[in-house]
Backbone bond lengths (Angstrom), bond angles and torsions (degrees), N, CA, C in turn:
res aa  C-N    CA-C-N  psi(-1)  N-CA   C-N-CA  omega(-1)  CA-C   N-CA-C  phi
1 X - - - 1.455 - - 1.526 109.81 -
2 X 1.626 113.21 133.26 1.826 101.03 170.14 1.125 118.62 -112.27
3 X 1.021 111.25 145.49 1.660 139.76 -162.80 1.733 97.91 -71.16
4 X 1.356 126.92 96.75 1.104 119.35 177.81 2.095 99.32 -59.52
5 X 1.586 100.53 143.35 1.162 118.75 -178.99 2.129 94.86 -65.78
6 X 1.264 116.72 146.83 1.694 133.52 -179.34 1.691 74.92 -87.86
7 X 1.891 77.17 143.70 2.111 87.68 170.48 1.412 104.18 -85.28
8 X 1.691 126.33 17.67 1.648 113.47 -163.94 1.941 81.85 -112.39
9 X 1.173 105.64 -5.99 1.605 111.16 -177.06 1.539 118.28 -14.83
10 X 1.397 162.17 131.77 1.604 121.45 144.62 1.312 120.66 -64.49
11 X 1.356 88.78 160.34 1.835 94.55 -172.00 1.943 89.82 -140.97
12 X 1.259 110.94 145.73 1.667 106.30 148.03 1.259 117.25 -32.68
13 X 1.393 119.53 133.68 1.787 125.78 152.06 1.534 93.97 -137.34
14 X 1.398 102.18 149.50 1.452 104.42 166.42 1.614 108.63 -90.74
15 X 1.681 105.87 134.39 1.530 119.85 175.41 1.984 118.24 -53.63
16 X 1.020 108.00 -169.36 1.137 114.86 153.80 1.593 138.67 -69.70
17 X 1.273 104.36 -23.30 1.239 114.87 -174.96 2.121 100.25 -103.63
18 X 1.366 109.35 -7.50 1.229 112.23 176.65 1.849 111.15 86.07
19 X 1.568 99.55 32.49 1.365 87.25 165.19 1.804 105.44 -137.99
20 X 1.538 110.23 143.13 1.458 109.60 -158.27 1.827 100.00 -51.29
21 X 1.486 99.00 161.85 1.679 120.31 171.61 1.640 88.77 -161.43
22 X 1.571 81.51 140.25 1.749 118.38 174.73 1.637 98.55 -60.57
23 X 1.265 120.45 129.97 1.498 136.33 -174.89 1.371 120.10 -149.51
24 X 1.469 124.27 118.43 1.872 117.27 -173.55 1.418 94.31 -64.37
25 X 1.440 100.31 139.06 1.460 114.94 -171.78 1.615 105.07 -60.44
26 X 1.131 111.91 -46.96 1.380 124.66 -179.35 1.957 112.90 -42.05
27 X 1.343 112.21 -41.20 1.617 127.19 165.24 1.664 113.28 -67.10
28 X 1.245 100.74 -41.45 1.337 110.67 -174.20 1.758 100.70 -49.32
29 X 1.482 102.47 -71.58 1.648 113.74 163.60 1.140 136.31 -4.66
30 X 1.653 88.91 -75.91 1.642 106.75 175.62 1.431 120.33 -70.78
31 X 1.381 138.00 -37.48 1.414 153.96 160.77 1.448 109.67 -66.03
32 X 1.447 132.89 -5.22 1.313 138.58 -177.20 1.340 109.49 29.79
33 X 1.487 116.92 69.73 1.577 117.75 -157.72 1.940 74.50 -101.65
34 X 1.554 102.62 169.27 1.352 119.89 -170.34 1.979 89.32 -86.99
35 X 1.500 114.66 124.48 1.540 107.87 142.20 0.940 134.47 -165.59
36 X 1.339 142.00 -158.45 1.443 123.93 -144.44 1.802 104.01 -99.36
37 X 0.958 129.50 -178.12 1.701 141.33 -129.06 0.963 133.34 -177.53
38 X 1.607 148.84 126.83 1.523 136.22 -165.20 1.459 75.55 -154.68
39 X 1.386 120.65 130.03 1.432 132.98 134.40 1.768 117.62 -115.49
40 X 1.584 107.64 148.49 1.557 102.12 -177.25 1.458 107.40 -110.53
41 X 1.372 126.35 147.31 1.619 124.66 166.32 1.872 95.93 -106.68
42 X 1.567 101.32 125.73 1.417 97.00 159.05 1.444 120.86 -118.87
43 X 1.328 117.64 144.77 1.635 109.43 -148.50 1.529 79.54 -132.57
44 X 1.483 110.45 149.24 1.278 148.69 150.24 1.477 128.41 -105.91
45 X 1.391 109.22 85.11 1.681 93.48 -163.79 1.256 142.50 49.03
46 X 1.273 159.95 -89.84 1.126 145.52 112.73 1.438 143.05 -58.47
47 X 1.159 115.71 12.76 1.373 121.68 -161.59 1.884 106.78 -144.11
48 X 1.436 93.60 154.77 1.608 104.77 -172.83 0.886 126.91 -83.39
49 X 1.299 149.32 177.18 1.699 126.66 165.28 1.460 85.03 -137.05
50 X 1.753 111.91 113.30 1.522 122.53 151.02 0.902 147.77 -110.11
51 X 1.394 141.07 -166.45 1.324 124.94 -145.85 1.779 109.65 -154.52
52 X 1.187 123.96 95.59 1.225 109.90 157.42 1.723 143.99 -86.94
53 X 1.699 92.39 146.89 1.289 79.86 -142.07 1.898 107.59 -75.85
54 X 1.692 106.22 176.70 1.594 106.41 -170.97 1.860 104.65 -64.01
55 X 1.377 99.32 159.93 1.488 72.72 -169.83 1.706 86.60 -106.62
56 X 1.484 125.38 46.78 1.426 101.46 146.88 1.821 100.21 -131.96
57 X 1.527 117.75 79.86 0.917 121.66 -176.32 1.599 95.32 -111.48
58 X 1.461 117.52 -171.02 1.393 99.65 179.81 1.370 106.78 -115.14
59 X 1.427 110.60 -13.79 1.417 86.65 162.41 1.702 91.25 -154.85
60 X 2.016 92.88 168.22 1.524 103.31 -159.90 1.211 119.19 50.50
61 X 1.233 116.69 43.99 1.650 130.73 168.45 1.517 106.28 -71.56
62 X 1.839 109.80 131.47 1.383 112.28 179.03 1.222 122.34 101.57
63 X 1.682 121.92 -32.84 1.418 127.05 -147.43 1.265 84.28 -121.98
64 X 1.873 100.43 148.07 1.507 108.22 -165.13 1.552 103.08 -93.60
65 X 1.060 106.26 171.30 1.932 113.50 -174.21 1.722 95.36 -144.79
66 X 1.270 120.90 -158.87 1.264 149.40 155.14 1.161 120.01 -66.63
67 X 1.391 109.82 144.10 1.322 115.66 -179.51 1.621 134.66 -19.37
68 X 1.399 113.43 -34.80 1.545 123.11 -165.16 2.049 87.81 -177.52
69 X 0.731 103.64 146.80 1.603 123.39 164.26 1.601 99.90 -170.02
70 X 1.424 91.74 145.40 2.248 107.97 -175.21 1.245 115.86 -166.97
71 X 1.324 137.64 151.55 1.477 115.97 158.54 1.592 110.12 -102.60
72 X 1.477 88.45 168.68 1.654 103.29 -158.07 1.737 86.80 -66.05
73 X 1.218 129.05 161.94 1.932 147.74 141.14 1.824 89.86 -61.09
74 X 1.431 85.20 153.95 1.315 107.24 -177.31 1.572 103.95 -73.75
75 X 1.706 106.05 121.07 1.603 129.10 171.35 1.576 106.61 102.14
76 X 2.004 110.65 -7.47 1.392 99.49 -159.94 1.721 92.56 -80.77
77 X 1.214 104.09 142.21 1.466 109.10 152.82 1.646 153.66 -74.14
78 X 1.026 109.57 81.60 1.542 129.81 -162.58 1.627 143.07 18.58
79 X 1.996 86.11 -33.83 1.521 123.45 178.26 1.747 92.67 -82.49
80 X 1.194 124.04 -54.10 1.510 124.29 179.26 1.128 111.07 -71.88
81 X 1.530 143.81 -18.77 1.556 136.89 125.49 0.830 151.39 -19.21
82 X 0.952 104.84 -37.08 1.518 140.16 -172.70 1.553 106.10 -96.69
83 X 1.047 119.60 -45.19 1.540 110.99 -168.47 1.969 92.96 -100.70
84 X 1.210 108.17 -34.20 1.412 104.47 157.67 1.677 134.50 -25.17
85 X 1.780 114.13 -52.30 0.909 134.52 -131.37 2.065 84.24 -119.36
86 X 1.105 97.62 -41.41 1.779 105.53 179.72 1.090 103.68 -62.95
87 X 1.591 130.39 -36.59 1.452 133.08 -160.26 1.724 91.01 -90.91
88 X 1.258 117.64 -56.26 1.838 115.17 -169.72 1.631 99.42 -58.65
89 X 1.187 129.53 -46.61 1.900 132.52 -159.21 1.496 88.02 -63.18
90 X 1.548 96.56 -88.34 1.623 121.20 -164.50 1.561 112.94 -92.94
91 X 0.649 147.68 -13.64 1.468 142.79 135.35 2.228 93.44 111.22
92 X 0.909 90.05 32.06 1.326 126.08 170.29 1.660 112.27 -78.66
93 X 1.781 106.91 100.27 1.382 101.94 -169.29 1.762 84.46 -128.20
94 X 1.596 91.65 -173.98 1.722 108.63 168.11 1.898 110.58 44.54
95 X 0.969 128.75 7.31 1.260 114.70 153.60 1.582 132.73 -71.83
96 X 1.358 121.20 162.23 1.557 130.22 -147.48 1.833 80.06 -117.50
97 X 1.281 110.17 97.88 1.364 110.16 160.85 1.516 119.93 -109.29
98 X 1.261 102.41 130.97 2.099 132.02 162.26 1.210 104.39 -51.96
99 X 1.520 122.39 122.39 1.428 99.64 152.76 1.844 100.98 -98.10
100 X 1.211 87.85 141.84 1.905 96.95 -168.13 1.583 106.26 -98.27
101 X 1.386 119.62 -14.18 1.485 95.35 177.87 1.860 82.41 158.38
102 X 1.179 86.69 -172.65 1.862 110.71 -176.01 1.878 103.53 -125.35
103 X 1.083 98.08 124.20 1.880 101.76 145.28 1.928 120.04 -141.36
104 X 1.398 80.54 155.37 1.539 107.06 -179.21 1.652 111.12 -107.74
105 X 1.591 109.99 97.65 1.570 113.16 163.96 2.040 108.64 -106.33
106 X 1.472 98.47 160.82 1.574 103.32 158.57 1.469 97.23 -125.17
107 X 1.206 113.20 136.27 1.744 126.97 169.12 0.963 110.23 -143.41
108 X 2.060 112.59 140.89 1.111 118.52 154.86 1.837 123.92 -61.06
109 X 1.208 119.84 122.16 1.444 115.57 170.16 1.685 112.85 -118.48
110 X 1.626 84.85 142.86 1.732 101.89 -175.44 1.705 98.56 -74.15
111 X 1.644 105.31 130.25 1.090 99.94 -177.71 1.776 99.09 -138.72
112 X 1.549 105.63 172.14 1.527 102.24 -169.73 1.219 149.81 -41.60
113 X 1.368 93.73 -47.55 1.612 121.21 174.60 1.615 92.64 -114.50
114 X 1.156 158.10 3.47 1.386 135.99 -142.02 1.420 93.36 158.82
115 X 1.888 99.89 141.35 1.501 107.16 156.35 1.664 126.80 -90.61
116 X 0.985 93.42 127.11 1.894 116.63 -161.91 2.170 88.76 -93.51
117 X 1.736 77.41 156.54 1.484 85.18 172.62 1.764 109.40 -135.60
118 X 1.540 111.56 148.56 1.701 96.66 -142.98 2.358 64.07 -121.38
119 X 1.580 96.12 115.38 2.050 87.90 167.37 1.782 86.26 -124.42
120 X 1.548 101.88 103.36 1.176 76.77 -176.12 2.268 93.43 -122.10
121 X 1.295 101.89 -176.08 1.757 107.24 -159.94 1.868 72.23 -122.42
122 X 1.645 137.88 116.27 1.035 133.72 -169.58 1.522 102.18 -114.99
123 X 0.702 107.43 148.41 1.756 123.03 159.40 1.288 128.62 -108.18
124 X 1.313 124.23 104.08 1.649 124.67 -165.76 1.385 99.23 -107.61
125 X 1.510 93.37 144.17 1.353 120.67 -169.48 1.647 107.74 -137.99
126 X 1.282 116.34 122.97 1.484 123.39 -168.75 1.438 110.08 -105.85
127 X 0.976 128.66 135.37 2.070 136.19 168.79 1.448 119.51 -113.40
128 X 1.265 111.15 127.67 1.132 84.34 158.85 1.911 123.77 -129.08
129 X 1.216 94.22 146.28 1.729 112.80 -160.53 1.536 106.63 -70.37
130 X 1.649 112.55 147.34 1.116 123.61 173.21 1.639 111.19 -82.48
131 X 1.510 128.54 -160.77 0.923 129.47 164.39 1.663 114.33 -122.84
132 X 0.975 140.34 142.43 1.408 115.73 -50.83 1.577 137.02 -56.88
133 X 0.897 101.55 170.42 1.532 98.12 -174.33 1.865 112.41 -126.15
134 X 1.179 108.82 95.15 1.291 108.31 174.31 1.390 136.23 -58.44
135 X 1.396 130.23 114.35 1.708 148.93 -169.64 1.345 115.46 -100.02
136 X 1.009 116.54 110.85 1.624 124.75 159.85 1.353 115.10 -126.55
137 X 1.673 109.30 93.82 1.595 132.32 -172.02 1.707 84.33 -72.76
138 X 1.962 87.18 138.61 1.458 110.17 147.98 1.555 119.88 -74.77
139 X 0.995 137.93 101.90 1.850 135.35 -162.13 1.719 93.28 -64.75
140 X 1.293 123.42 -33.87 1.490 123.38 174.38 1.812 102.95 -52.27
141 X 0.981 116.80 -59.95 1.549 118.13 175.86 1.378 130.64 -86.30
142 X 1.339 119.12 -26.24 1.768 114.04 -179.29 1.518 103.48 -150.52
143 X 1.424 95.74 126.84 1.034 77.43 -167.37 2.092 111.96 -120.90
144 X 1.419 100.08 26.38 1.383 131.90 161.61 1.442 110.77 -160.11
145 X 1.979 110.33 161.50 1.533 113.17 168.76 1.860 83.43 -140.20
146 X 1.472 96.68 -179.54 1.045 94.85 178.10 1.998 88.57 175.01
147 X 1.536 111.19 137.75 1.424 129.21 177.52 1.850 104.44 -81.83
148 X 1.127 102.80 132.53 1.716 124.94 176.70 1.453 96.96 -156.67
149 X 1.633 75.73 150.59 1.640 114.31 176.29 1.760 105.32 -73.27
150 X 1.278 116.61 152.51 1.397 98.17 166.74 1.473 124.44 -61.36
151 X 1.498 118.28 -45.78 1.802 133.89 164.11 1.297 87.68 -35.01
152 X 0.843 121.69 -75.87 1.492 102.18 -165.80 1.767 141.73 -80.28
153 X 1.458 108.49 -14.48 0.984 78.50 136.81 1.805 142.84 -132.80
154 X 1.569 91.61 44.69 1.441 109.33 146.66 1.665 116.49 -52.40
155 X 1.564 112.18 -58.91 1.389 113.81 166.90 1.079 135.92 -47.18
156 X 1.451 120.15 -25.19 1.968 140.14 -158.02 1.731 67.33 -88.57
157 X 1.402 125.17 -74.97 1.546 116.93 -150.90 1.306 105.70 -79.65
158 X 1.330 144.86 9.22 1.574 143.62 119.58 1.408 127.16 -15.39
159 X 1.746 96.76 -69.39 1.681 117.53 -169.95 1.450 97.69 -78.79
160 X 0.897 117.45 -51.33 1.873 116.87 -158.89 1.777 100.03 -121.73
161 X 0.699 133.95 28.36 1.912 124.22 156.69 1.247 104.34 9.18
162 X 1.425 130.76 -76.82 1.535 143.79 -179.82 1.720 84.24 -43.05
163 X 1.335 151.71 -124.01 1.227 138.11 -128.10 1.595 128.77 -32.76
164 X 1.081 104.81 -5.08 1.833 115.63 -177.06 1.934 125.81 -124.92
165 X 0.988 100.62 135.89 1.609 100.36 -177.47 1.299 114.28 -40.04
166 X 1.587 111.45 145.39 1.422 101.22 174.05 1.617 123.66 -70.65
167 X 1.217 95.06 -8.52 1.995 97.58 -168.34 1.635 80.17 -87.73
168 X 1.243 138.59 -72.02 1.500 131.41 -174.86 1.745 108.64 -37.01
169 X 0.831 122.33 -29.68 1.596 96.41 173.01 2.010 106.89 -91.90
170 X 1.461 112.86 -17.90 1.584 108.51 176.95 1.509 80.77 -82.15
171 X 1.127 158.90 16.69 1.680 128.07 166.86 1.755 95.04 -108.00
172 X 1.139 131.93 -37.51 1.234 114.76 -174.62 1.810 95.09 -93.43
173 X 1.137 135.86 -42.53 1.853 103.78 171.17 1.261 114.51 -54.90
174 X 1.227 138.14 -36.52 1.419 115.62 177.68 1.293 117.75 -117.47
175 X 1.385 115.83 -39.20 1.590 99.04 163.95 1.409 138.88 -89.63
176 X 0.934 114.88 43.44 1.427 119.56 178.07 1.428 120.26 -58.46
177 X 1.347 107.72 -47.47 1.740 104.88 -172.00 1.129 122.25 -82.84
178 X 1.605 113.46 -17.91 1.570 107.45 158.52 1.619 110.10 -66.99
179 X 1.568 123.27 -67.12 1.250 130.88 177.36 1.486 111.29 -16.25
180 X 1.477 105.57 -54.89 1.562 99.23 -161.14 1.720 109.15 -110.38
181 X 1.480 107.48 12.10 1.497 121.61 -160.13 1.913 105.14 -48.16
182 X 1.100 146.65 -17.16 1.407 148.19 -158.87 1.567 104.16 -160.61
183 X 1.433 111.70 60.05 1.360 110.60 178.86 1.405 103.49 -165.52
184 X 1.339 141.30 136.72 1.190 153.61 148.86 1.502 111.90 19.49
185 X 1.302 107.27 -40.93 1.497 110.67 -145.31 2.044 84.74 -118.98
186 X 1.136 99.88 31.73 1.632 112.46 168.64 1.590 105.40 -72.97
187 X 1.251 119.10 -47.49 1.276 107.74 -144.35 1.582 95.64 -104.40
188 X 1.447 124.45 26.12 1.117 126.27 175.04 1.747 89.90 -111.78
189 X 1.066 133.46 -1.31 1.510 111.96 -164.83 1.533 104.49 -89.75
């Protein structure tokens, strides 16, 4: 069984002076302090594997994102985050993940009681999936996945914007060609 992470958790934030301090994630949010970030893309040939989120999260409940996004525990290292966070969500182990690069967004996010603000410094990390690929969702965190093409769902976040995270639509408008730079789904970017 996994221990859903407490939203009062510490997490990294960077200080004022720009060096990390332990912060309940939940403050982090609300103060939209800058901190650190791991999201994963797992790819199947042409297609994505995403994730909607549980809908008793505290914020952006319901709306689908990327495969896995989390922040690291204090000292963890981003790459062990990452495969950390694939194994607790989706039960997603033994994959060979890229880290493809870094981005820096600030977004407003709809959150439970309150609008939260997500400034986070991310670390992307890319997989790519066998066939089949065995899932065992945490219902605390996701509470659907489902494989798409990028075209498509470039289009899903066309029609409806509101159904998807705000950092998932800033990773495919601007980062796309790093994200997907050596993968199938290159020649759609």
């Amino acid at each position: 069984m996994v221990v859903m992470e407490p939203i009062d958790l510490p997490i990294p934030a960077f200080g004022p002076d720009g060096v990390l301090v332990p912060v309940g994630k939940l403050a982090v949010h609300r103060q939209g302090l800058r901190h650190p970030a791991v999201s994963v893309f797992v790819l199947r040939g042409a297609e994505i594997l995403i994730q909607q989120r549980a809908a008793g999260k505290y914020h952006t409940p319901g709306l689908w994102a990327n495969t896995c996004c989390t922040h690291p525990l204090w000292g963890e290292a981003a790459a062990d985050c990452a495969v950390r966070r694939l194994s607790q969500e989706l039960g997603i182990s033994g994959l060979d993940l890229r880290h493809v690069g870094q981005v820096e967004y600030r977004a407003d996010v709809p959150g439970v009681r309150e609008p939260l603000i997500e400034h986070e410094v991310v670390e992307v990390f890319v997989g790519e999936a066998g066939w089949p690929l065995d899932l065992e969702l945490d219902p605390d965190e996701v509470q659907a996945v489902r494989w798409i093409s990028l075209d498509a769902l470039r289009a899903e976040i066309a029609a409806t914007p509101e159904a998807f995270t705000p950092w998932l639509r800033i990773y495919l408008e601007s980062h796309a060609a790093m994200i997907f730079q050596s993968s199938e789904i290159a020649g759609s970017v």
